[in-house]
N, C-alpha and C positions, 0 to 999 in steps of 0.2 A: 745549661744543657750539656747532658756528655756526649762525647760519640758514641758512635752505635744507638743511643734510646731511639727507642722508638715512640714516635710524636703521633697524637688521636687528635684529627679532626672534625669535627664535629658541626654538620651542617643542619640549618633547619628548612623548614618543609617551605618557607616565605624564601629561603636563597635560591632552593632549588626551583620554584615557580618563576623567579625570575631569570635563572638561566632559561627555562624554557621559554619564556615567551623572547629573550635575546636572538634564541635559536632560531623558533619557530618564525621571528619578523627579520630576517637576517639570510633566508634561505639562497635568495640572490648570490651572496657573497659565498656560501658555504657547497653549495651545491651548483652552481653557475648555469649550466643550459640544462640543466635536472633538474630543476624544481615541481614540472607536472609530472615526472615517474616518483616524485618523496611523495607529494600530495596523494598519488595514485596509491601509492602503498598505506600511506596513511590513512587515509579513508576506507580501505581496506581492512586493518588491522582494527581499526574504532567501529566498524559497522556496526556490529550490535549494539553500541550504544546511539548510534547516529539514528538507526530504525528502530529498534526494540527489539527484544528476543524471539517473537513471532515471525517478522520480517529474516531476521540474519540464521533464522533455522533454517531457510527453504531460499537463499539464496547465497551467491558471490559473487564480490566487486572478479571482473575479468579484467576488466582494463578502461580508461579513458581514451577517445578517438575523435577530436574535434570538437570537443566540450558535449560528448553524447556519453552516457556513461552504460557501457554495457556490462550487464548480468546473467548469472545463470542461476535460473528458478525450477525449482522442483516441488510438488508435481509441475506440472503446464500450467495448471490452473492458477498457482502462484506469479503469475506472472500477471496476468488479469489483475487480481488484488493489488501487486505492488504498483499497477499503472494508474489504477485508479486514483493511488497517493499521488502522484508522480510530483506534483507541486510542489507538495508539501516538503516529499524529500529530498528535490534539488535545492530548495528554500535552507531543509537542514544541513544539505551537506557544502553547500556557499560559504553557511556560515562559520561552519567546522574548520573548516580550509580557509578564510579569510580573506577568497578573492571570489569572484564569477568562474570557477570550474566546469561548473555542468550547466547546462540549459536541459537535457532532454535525458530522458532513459529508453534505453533498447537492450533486447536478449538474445542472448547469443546461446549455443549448446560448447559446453565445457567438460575436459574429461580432469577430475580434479586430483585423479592419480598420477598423472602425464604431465599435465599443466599445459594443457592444449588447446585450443579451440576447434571444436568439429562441427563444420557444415551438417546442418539434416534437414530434409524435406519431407514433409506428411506426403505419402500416395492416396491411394482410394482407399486402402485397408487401413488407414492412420496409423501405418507402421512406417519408423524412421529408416532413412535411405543416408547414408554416409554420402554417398557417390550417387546420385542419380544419373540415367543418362540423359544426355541432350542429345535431341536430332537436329541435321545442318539444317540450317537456313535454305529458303524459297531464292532463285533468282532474282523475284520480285522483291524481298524483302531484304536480303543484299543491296541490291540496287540503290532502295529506301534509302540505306545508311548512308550510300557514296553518294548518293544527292545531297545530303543533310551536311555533310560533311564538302563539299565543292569550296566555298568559300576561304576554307583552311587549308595557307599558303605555305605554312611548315608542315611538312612529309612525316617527322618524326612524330609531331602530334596529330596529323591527319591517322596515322596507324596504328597509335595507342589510343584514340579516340574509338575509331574504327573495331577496336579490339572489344574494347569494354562496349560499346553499342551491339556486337552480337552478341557478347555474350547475356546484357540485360532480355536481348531480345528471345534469347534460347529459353532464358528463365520463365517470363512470358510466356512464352509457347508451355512450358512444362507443366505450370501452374494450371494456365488454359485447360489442360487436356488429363492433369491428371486428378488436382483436387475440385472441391465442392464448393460453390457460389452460394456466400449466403445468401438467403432471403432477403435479407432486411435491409443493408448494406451495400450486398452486389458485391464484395471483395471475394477471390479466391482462397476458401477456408479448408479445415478439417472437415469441416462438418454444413450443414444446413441452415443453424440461426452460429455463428460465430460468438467466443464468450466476450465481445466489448458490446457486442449488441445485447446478450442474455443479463451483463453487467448494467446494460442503462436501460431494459423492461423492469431489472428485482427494482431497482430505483425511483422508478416510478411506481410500482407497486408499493413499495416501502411507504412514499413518499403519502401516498392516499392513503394507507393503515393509521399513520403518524396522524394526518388531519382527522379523519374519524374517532380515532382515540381520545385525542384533543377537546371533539366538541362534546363523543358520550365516554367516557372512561371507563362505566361501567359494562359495554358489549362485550358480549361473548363472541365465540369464532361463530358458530349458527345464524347469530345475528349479521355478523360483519360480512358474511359470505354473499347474501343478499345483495348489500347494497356495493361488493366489489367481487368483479369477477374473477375467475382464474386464480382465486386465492384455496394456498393450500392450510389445512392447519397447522403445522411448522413453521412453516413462514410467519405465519399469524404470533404467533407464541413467542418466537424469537424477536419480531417486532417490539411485541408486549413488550415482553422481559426488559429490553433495551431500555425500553422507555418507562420503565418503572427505577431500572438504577440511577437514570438521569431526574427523573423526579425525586426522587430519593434524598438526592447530593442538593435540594433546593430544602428540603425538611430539618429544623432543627428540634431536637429531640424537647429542651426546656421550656420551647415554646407551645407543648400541649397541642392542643386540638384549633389545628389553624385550617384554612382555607385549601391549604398546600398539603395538609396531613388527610383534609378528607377527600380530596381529587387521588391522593396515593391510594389510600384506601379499595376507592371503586375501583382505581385502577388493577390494583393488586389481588382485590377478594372476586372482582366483578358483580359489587353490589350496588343496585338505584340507588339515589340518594334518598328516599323515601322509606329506605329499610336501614339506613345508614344510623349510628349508635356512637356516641362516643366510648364505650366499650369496645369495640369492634377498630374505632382510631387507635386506640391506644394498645389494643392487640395485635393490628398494623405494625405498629413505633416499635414494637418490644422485637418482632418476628424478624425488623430490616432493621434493626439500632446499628450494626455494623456497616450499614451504607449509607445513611444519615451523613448531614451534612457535621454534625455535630452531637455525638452518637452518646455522650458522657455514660455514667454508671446508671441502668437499671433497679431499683432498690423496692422491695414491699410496699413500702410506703409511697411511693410514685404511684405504683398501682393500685393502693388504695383511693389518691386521691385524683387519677382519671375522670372521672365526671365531672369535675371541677374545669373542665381546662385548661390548668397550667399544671404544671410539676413546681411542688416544693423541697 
């Protein structure tokens, strides 16, 4: 070698996997009492792949707070949806991060040009309030605190207790007096039916569309409407739908006219089994080949010999 060359390293993609998991199981060492602001970040920057592209459009990682992991969801309604997973994506993001990180998810309001976090309270007009005001506390309810509080012989935590106790209490009050009580629930909402409670009626409603389906596949919404109430067509449809692509993925295209192919069928065309045709299966197969479990090539010949049963 002379002086001056210049020398080309060349590393492969199995070296560099192994730096990383050096890194990544080694954070101790590397980062010392920082390890939950790398992970934070972490989890942060991999979100979309940790939730999917649906999830990481209408939200962000804000921050970690005692293994609660808070986000900001846009619309509102997103946040309903992401709670529903909630499980699922403390489950995924455990495993991401390689220790017990999160237990719970909560939403916070974020302003993501700032990098802020901003308190907001729904009023009666479900317009957001930065600032609400709080009115003082009752004598009586003062009082409340410093009784609750007697027992606690350090002053310094008697008054930081003290502190945060009215202020929960003002909150209370606020909530009290300015939003809406669900129905269902009894929590202070935006609104009248709140959406965890509007989240577990569609679920129930879901849930009896799904059984009905199940035992006649062939119902139309006319029919279904009868025997469940408060059902709207949409709903009904989108039910459908779902559970036609999930049938679907149980259909293999080679195996011709099965059991499985004529339950899609009713499902798909909504025809009794009485008017049901293996023509009609196999114009089924050809229409969803692409969500088939095993979708192979379509050919003339297949469709000639549809009556038959199988595909040669």
């Amino acid at each position: 070698m002379y002086k001056g060359q210049k020398v080309k390293f060349i590393i492969s993609n199995k070296q560099i996997e192994k730096l990383g998991d050096y890194f990544h199981n080694n954070l101790d060492k590397v980062f010392k009492n920082k390890v939950d602001e790398y992970l934070t970040a972490y989890i942060r920057i991999h979100w979309k792949k940790i939730v999917g592209s649906a999830f990481s459009q209408h939200s962000y990682v804000v921050d970690i707070v005692n293994k609660t992991l808070l986000l900001c969801a846009w619309p509102d309604t997103w946040a309903t949806e992401i709670k529903a997973f909630e499980s699922d994506i403390v489950k995924k993001i455990n495993n991401f991060a390689g220790k017990r990180l999160v237990k719970t998810i909560d939403f916070t309001y974020y302003d993501l040009k700032k990098r802020k976090k901003i308190p907001k309270i729904l009023d009666n007009n479900n317009s957001p309030k930065r600032n609400p005001k709080l009115n003082l506390l009752t004598d009586t309810e003062t009082e409340n605190i410093d009784n609750s509080l007697s027992k606690v012989k350090d002053q310094d935590l008697k008054n930081l207790l003290k502190k945060y106790g009215t202020i929960a209490k003002q909150m209370q009050n606020y909530r009290r007096d300015n939003l809406i009580r669900c129905k269902i629930c009894g929590k202070f909402k935006g609104s009248e039916i709140c959406n965890e409670c509007k989240l577990v009626g569609e679920n129930e409603l879901k849930n009896k569309v799904i059984k009905l389906l199940s035992d006649l596949p062939y119902l139309g919404f006319a029919d279904a409407e009868k025997e469940i109430p408060n059902l709207s067509p949409d709903f009904f449809n989108k039910v459908r739908f779902e559970m036609i692509q999930r049938q679907a993925k149980k259909v293999r295209l080679k195996d011709g006219v099965t059991l499985e192919a004529k339950c899609l069928t009713m499902l798909y065309k909504s025809i009794p089994p009485e008017f049901l045709s293996d023509d009609k299966v196999m114009e089924t197969l050809k229409t969803l080949r692409y969500d088939l479990a095993e979708s192979g090539i379509f050919t003339k010949k297949d469709f000639k010999n549809k009556s038959r049963g199988e595909l040669q």
